[in-house]
Biopython code that builds the backbone (N, CA, C, O; Angstrom):
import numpy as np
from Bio.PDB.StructureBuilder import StructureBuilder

atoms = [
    (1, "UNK", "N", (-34.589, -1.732, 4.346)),
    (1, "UNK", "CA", (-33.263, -2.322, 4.398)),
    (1, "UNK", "C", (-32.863, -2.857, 3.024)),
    (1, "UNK", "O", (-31.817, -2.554, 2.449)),
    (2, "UNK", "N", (-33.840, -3.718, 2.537)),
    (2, "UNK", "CA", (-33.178, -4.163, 1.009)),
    (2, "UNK", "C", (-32.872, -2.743, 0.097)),
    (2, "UNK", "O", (-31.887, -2.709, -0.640)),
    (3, "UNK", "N", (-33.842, -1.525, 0.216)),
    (3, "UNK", "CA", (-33.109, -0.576, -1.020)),
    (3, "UNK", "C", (-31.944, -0.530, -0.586)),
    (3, "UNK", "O", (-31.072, -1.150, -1.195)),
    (4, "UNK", "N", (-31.672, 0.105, 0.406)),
    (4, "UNK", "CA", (-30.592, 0.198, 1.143)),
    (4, "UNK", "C", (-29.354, -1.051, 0.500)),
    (4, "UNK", "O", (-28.398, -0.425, 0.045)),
    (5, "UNK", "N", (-29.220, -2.075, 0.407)),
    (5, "UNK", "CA", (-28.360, -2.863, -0.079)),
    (5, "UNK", "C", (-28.623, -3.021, -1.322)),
    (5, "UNK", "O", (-27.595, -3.460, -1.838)),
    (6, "UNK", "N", (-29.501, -2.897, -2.155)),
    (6, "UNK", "CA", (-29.122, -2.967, -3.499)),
    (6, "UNK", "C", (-28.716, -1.321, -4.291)),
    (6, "UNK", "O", (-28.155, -1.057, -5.355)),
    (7, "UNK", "N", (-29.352, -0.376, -3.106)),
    (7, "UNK", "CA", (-28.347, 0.907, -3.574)),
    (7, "UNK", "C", (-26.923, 0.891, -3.392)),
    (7, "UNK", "O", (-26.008, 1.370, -4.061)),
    (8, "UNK", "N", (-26.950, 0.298, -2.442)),
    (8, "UNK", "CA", (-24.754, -0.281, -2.335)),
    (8, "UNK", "C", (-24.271, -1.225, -3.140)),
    (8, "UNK", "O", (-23.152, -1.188, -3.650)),
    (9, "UNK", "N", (-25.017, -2.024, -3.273)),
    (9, "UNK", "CA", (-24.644, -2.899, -4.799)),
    (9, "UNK", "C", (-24.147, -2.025, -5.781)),
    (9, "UNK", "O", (-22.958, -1.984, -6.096)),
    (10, "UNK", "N", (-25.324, -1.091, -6.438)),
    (10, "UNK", "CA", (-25.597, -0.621, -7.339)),
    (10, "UNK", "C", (-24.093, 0.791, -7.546)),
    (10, "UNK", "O", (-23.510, 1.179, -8.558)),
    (11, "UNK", "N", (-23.987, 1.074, -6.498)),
    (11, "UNK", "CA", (-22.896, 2.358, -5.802)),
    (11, "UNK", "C", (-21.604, 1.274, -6.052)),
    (11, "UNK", "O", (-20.736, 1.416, -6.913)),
    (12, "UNK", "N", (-21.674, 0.493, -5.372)),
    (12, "UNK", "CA", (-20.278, 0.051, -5.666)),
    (12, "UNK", "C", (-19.756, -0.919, -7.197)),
    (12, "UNK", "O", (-18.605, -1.109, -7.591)),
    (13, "UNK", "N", (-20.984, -1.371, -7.779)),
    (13, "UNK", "CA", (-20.651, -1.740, -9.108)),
    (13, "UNK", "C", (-20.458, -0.398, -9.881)),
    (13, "UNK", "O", (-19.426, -0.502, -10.544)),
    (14, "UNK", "N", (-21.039, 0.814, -10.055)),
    (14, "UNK", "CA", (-20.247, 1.686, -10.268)),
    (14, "UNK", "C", (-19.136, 1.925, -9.891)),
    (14, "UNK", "O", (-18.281, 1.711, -10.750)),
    (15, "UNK", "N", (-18.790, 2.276, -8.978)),
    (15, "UNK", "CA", (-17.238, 2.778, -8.799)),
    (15, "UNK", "C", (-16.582, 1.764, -8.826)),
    (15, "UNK", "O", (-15.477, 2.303, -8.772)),
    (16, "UNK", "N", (-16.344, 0.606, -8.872)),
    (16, "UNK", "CA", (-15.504, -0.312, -9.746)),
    (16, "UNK", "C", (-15.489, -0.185, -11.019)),
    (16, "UNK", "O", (-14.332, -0.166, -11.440)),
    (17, "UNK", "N", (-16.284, -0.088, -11.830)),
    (17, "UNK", "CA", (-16.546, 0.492, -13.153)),
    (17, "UNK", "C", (-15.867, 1.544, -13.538)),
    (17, "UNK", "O", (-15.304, 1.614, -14.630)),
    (18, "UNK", "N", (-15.869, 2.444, -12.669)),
    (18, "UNK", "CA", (-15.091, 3.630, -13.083)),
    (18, "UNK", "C", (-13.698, 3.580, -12.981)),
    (18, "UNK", "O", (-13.040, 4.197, -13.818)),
    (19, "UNK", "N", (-13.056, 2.857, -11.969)),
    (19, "UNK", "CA", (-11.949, 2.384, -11.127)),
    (19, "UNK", "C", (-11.125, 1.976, -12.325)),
    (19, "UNK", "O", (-10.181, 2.680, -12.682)),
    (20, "UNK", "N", (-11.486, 0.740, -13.027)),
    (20, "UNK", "CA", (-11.303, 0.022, -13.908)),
    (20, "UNK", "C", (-11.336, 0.786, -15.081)),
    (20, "UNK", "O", (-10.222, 0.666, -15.589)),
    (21, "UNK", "N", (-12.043, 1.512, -15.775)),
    (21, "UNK", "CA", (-12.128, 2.836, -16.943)),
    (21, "UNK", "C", (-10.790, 3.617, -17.024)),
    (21, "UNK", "O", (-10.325, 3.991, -18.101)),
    (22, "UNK", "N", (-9.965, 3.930, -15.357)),
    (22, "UNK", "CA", (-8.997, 4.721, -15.242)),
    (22, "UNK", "C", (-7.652, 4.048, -15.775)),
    (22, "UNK", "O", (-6.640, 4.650, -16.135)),
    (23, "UNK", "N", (-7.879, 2.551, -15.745)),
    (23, "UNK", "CA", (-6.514, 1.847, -16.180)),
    (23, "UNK", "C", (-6.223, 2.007, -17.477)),
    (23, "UNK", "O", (-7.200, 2.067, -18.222)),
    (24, "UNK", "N", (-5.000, 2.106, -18.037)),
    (24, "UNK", "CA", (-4.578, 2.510, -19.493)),
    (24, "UNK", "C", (-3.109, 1.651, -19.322)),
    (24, "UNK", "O", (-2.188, 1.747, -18.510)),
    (25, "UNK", "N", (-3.357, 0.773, -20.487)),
    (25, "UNK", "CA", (-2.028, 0.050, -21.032)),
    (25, "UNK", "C", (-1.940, -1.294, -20.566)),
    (25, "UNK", "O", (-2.845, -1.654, -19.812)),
    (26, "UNK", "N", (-1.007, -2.151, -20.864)),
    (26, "UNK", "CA", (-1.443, -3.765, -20.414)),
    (26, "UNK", "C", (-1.789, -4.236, -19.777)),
    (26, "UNK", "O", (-1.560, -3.479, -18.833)),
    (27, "UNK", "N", (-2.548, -5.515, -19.136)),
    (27, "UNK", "CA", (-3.121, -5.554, -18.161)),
    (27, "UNK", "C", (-2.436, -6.105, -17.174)),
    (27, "UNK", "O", (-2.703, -5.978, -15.979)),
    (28, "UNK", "N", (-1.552, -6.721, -17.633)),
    (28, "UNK", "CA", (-0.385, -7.642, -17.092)),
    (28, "UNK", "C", (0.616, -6.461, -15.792)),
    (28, "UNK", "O", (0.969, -6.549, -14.616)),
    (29, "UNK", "N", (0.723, -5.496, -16.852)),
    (29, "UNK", "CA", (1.864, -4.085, -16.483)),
    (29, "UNK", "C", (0.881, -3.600, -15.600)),
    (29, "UNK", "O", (1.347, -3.639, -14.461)),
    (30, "UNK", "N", (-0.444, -3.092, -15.610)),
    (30, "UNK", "CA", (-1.484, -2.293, -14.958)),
    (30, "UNK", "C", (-1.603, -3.184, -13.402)),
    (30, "UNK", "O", (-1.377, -2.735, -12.278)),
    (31, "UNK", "N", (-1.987, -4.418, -13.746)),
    (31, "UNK", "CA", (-1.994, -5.462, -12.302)),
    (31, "UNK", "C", (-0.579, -5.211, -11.478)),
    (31, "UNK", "O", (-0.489, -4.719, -10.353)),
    (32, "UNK", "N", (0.378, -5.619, -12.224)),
    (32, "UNK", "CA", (1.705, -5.426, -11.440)),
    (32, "UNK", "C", (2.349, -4.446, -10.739)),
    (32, "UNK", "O", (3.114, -4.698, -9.808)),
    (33, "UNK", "N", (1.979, -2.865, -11.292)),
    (33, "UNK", "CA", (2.344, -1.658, -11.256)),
    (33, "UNK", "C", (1.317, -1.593, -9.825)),
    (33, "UNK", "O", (1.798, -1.111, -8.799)),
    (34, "UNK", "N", (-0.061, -2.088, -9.829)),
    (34, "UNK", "CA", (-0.799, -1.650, -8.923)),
    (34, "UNK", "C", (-0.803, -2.725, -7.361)),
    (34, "UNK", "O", (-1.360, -2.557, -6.276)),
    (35, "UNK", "N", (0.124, -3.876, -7.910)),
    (35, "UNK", "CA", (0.737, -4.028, -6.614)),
    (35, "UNK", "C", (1.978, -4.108, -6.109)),
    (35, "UNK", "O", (2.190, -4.725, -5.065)),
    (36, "UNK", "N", (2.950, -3.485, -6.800)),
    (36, "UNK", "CA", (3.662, -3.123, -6.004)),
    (36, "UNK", "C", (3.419, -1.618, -4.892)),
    (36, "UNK", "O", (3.928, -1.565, -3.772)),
    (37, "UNK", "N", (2.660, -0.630, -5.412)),
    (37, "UNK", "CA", (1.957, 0.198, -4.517)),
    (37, "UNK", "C", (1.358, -0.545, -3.491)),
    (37, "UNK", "O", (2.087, -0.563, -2.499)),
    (38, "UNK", "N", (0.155, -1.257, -3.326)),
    (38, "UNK", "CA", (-0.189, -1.942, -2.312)),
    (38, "UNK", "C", (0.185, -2.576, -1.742)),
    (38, "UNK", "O", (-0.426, -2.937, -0.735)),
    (39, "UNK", "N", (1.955, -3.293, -2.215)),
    (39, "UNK", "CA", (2.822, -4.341, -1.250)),
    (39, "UNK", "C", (3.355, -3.193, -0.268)),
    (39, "UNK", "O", (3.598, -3.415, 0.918)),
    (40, "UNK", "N", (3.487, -2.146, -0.781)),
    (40, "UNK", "CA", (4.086, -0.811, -0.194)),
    (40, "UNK", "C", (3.642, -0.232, 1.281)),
    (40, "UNK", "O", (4.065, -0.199, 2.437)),
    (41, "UNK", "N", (2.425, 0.239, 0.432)),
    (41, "UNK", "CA", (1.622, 0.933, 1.042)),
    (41, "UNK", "C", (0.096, 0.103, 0.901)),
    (41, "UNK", "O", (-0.621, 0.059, -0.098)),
    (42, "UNK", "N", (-0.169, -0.615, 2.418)),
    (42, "UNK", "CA", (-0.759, -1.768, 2.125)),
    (42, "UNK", "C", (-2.789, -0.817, 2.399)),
    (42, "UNK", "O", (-3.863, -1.279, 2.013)),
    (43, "UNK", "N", (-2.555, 0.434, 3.113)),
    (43, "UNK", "CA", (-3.688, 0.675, 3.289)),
    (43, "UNK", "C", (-3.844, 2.379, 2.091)),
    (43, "UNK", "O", (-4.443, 3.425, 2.341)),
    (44, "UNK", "N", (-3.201, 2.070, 1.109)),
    (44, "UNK", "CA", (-3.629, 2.990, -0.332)),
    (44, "UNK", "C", (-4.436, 1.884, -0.816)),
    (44, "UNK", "O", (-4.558, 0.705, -0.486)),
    (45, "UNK", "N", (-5.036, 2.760, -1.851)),
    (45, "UNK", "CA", (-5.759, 2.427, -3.317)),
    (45, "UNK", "C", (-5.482, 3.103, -3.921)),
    (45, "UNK", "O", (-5.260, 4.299, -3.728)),
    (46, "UNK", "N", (-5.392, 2.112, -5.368)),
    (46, "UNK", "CA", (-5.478, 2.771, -6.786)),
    (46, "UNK", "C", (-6.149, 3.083, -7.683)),
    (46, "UNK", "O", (-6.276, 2.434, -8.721)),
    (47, "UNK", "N", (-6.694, 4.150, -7.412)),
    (47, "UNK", "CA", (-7.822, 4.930, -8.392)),
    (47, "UNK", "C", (-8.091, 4.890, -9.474)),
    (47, "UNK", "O", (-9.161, 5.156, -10.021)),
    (48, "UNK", "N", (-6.503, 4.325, -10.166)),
    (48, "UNK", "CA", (-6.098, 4.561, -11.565)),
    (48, "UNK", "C", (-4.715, 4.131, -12.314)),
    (48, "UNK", "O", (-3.637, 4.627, -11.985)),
    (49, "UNK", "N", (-4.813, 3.407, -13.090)),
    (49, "UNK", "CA", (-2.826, 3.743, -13.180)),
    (49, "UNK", "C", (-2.957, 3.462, -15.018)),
    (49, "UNK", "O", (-3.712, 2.731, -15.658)),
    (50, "UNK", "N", (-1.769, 4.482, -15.487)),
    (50, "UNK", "CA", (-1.728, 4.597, -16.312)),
    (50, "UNK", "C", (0.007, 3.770, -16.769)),
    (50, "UNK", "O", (0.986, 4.134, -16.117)),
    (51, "UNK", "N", (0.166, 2.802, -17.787)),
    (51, "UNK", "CA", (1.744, 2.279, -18.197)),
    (51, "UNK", "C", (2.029, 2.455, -19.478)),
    (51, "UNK", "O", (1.611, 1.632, -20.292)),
    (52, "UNK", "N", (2.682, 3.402, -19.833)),
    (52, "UNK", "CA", (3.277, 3.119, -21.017)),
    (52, "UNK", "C", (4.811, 2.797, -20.983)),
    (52, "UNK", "O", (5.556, 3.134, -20.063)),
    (53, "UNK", "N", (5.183, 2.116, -22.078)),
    (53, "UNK", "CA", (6.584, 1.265, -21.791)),
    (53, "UNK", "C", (6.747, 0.569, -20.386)),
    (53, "UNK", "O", (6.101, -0.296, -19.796)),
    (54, "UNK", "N", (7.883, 1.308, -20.091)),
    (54, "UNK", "CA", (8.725, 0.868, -19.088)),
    (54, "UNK", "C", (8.408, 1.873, -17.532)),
    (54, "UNK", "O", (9.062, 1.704, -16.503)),
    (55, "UNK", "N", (7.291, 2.888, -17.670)),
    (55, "UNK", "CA", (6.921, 4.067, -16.534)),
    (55, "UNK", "C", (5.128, 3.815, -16.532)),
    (55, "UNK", "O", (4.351, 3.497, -17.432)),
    (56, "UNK", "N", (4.896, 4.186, -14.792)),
    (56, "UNK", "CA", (3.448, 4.267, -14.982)),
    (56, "UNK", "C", (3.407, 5.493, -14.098)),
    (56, "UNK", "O", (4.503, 5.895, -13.705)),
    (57, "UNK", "N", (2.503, 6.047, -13.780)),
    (57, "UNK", "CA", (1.386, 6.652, -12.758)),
    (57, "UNK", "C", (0.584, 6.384, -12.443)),
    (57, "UNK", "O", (-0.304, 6.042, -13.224)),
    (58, "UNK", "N", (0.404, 6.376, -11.025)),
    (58, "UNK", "CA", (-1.304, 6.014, -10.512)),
    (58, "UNK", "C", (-1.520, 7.009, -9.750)),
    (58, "UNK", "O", (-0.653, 7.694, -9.207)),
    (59, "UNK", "N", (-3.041, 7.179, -9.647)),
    (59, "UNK", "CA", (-3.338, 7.966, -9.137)),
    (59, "UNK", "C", (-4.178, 7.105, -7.661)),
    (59, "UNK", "O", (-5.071, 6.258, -7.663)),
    (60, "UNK", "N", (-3.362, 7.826, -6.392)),
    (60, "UNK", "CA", (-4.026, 6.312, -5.425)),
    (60, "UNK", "C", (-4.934, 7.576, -4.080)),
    (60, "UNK", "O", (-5.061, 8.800, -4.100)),
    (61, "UNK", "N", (-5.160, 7.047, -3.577)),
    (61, "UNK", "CA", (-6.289, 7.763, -2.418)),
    (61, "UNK", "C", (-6.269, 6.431, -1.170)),
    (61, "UNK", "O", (-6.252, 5.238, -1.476)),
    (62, "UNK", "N", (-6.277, 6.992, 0.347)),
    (62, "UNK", "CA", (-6.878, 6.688, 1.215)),
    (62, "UNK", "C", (-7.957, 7.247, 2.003)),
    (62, "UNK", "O", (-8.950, 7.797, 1.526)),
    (63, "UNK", "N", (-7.616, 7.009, 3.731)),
    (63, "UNK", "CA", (-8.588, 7.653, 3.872)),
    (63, "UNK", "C", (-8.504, 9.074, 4.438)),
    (63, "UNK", "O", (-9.344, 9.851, 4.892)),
    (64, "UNK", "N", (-7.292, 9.124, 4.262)),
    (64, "UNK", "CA", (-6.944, 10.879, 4.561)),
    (64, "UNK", "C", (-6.754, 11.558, 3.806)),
    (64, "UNK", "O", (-7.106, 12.737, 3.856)),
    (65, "UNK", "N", (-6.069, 10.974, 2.760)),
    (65, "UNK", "CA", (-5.510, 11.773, 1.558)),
    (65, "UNK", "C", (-5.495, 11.162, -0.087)),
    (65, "UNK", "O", (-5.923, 10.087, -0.506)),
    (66, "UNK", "N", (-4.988, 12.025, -0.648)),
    (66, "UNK", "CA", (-4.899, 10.925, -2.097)),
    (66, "UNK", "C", (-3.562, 11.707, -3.063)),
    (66, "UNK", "O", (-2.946, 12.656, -2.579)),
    (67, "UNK", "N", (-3.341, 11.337, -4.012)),
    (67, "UNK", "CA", (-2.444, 11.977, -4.710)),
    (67, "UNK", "C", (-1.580, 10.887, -5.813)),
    (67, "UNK", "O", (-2.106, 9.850, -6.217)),
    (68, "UNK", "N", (-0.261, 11.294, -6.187)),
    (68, "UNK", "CA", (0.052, 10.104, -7.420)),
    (68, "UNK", "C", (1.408, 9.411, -7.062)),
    (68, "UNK", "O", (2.088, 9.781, -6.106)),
    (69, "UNK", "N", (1.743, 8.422, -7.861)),
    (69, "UNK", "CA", (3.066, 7.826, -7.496)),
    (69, "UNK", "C", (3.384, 7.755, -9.097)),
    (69, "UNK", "O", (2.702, 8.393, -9.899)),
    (70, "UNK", "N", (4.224, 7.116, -9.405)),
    (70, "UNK", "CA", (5.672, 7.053, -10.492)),
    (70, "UNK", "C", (6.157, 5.901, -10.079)),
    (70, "UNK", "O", (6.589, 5.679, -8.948)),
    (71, "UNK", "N", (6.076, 4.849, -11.330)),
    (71, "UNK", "CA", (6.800, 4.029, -11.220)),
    (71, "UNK", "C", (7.531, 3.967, -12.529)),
    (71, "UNK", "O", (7.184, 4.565, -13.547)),
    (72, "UNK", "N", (8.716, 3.079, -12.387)),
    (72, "UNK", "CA", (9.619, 2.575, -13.504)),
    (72, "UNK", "C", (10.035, 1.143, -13.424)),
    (72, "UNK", "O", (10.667, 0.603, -12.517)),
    (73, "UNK", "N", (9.596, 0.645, -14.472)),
    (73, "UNK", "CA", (10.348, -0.969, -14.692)),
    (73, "UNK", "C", (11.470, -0.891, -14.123)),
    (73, "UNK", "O", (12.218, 0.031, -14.451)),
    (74, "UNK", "N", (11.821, -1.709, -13.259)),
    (74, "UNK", "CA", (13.160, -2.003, -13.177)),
    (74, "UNK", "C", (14.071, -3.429, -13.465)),
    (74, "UNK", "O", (15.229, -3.757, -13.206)),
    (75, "UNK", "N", (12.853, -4.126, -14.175)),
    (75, "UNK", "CA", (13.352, -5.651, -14.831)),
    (75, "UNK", "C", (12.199, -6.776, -14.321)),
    (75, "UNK", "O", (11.877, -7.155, -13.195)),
    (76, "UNK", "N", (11.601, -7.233, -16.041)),
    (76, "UNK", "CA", (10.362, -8.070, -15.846)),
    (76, "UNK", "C", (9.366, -7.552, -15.546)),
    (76, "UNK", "O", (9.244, -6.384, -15.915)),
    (77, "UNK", "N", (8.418, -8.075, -14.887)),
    (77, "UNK", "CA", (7.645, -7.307, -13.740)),
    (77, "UNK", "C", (7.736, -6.788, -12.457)),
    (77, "UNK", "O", (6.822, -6.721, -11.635)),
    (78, "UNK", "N", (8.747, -6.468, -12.343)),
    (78, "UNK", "CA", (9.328, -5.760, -11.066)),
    (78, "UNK", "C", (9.271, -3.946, -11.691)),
    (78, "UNK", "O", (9.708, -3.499, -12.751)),
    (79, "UNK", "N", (8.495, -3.162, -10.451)),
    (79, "UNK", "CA", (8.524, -1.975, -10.698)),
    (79, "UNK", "C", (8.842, -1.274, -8.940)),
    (79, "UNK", "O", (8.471, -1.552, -7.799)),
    (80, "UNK", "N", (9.744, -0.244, -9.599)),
    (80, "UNK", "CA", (10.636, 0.460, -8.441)),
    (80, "UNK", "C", (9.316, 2.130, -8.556)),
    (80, "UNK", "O", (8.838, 2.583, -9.596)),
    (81, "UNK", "N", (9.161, 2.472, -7.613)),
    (81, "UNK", "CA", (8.453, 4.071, -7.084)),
    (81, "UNK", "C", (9.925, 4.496, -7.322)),
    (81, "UNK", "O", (10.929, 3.923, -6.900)),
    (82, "UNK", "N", (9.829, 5.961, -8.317)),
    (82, "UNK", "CA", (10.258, 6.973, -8.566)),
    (82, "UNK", "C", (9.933, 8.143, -8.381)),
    (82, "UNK", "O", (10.911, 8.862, -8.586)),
    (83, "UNK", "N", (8.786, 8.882, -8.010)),
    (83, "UNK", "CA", (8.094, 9.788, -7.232)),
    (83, "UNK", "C", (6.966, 9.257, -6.461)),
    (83, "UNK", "O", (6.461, 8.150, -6.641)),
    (84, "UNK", "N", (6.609, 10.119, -5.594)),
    (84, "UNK", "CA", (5.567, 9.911, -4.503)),
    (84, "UNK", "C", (4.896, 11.660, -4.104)),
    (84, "UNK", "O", (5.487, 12.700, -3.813)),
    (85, "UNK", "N", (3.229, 11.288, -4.287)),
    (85, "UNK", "CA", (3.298, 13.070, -3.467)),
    (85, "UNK", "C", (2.064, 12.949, -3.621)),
    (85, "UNK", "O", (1.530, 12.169, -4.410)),
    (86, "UNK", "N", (1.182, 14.158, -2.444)),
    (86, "UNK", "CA", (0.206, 14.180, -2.384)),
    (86, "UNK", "C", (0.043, 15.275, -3.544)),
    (86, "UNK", "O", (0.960, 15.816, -4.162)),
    (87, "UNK", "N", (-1.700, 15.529, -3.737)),
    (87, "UNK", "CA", (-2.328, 16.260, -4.820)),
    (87, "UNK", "C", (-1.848, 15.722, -5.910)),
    (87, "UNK", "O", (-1.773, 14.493, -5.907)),
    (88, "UNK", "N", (-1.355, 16.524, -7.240)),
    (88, "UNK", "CA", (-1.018, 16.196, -8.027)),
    (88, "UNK", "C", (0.494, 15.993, -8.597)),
    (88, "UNK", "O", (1.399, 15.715, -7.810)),
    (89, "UNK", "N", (0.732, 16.140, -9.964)),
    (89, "UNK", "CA", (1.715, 16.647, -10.587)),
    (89, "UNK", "C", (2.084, 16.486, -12.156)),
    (89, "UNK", "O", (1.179, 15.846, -12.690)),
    (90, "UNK", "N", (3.108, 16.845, -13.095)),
    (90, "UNK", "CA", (2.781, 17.561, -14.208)),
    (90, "UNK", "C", (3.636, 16.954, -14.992)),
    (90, "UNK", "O", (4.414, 16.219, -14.383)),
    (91, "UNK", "N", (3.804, 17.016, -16.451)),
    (91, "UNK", "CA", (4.661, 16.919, -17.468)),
    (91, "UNK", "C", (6.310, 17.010, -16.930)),
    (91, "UNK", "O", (7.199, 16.161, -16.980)),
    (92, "UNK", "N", (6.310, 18.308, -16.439)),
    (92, "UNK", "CA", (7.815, 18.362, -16.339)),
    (92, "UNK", "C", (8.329, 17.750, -14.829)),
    (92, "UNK", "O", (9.453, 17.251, -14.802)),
    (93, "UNK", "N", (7.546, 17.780, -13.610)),
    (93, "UNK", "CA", (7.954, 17.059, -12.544)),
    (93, "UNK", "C", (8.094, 15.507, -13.192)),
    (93, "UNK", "O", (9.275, 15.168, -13.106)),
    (94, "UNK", "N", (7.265, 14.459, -13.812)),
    (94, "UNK", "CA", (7.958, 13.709, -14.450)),
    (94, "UNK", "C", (9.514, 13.551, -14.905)),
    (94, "UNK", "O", (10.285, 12.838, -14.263)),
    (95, "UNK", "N", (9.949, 14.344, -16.176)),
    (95, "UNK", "CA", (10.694, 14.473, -17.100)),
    (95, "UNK", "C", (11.853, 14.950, -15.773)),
    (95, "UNK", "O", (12.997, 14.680, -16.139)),
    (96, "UNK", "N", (11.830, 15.389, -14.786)),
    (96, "UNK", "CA", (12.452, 15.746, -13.833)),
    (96, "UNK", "C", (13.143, 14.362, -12.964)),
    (96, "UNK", "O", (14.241, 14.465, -12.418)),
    (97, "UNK", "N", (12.526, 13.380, -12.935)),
    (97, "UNK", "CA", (12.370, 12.168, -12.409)),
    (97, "UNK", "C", (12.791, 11.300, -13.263)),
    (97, "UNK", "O", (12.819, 10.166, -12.786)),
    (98, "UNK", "N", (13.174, 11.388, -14.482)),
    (98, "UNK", "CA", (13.418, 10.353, -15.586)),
    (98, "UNK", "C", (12.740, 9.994, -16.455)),
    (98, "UNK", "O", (13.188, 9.063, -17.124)),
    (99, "UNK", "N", (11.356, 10.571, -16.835)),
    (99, "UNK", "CA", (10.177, 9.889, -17.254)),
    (99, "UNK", "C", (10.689, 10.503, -19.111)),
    (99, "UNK", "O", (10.549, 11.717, -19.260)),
    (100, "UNK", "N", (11.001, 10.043, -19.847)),
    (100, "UNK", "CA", (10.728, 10.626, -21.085)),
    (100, "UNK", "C", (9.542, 11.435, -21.349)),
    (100, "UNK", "O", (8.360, 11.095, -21.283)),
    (101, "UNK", "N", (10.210, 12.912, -21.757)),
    (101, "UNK", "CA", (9.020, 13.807, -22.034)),
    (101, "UNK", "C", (7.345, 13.068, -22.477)),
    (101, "UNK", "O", (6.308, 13.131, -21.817)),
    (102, "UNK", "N", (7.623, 12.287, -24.025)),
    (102, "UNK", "CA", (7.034, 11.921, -24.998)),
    (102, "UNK", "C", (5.819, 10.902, -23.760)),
    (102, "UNK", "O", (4.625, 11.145, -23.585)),
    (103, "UNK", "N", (6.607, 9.845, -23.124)),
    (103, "UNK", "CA", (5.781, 9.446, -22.090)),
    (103, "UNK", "C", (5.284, 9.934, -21.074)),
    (103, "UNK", "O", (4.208, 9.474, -20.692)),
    (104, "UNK", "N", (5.686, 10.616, -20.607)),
    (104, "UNK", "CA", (5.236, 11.861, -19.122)),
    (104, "UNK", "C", (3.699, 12.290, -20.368)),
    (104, "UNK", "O", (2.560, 12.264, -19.900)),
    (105, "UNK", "N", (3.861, 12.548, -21.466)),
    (105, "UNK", "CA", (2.365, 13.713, -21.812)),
    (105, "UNK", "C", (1.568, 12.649, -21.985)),
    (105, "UNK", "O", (0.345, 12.774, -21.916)),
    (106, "UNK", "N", (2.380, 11.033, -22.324)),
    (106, "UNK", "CA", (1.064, 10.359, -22.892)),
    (106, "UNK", "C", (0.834, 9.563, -21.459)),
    (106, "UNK", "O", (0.472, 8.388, -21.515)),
    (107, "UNK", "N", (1.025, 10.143, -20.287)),
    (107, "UNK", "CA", (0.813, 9.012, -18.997)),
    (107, "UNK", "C", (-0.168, 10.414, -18.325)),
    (107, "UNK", "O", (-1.100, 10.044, -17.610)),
    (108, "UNK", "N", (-0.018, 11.946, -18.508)),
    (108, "UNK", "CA", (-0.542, 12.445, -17.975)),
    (108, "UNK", "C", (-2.172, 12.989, -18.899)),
    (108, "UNK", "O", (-3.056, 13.763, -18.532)),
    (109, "UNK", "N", (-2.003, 12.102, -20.302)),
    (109, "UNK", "CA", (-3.285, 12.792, -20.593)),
    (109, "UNK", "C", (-4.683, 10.818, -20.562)),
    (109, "UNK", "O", (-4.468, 9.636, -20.292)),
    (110, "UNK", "N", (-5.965, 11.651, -21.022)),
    (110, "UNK", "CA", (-6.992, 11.334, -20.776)),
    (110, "UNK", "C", (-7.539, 10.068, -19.664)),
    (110, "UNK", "O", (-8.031, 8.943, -19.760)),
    (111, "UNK", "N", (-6.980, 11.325, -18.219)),
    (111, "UNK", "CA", (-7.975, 10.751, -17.015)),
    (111, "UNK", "C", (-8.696, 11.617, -16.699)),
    (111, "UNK", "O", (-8.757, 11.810, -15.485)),
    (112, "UNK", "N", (-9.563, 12.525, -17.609)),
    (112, "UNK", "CA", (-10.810, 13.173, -17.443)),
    (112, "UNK", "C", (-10.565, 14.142, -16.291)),
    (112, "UNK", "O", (-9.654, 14.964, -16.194)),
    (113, "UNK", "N", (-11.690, 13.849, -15.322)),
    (113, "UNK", "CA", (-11.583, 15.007, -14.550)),
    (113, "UNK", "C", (-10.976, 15.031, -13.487)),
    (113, "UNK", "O", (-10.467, 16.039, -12.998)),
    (114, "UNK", "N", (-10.963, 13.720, -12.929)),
    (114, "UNK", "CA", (-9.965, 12.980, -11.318)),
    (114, "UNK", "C", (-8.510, 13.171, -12.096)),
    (114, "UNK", "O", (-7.992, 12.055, -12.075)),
    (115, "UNK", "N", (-7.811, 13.909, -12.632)),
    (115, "UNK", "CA", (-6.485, 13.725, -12.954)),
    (115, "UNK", "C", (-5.476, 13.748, -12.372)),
    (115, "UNK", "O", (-5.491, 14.937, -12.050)),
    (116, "UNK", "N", (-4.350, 13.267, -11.863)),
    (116, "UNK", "CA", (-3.453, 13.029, -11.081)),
    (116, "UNK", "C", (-2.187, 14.632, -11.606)),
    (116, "UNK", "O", (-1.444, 15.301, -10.889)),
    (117, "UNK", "N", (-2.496, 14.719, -13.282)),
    (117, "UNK", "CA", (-1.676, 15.634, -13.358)),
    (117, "UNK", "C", (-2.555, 17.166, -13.619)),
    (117, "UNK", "O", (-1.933, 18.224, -13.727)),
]
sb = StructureBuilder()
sb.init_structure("model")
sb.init_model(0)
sb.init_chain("A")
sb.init_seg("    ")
for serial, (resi, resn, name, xyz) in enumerate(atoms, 1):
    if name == "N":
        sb.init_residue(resn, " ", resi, " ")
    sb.init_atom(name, np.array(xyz, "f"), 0.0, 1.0, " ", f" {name:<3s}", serial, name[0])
structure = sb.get_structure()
């Protein structure tokens, strides 16, 4: 029984670790961005979220599914969902949505291999 719980220790201090690795950009913007998803959608998680400026992406998962959301400042720390969808999505579905090109490439690059885009 004890391996058993310090292998779940050990399992879940990793994947918090990793969880936390996926965030990119302030921490202030990263906290906020990641609850207004969860005020939302109270039984998602966020895998990941990426903010630059005034737009983020996260990449969120439950227990059926997973896939990304889009947010945009909409004043202070208040952020409005601008896309929603399972699996993934790309540079130009962004830029489609409002996202400035220049930010859409720098929100969709280095999340390794779990990538949302």
């Amino acid at each position: 029984m004890r391996k058993f719980l310090v292998g779940l220790v050990a399992l879940t201090a990793m994947t918090t670790g990793l969880v936390l690795a996926a965030d990119v950009g302030p921490k202030m913007d990263v906290a906020a961005v990641r609850d207004a998803l969860t005020q939302k959608f109270p039984n998602e998680h966020v895998a990941g979220a990426h903010v630059v400026g005034n737009y983020a992406l996260l990449d969120w998962y439950d227990q059926h599914s997973s896939g990304y959301g889009t947010y945009k400042r909409v004043s202070g720390e208040r952020w409005k969902q601008i896309d929603w969808g399972g699996g993934a999505t790309n540079v130009s579905l962004l830029v489609q949505h409002g996202v400035p090109a220049a930010v859409a490439r720098q929100l969709c690059s280095g999340w390794g291999s779990a990538s949302p885009c």
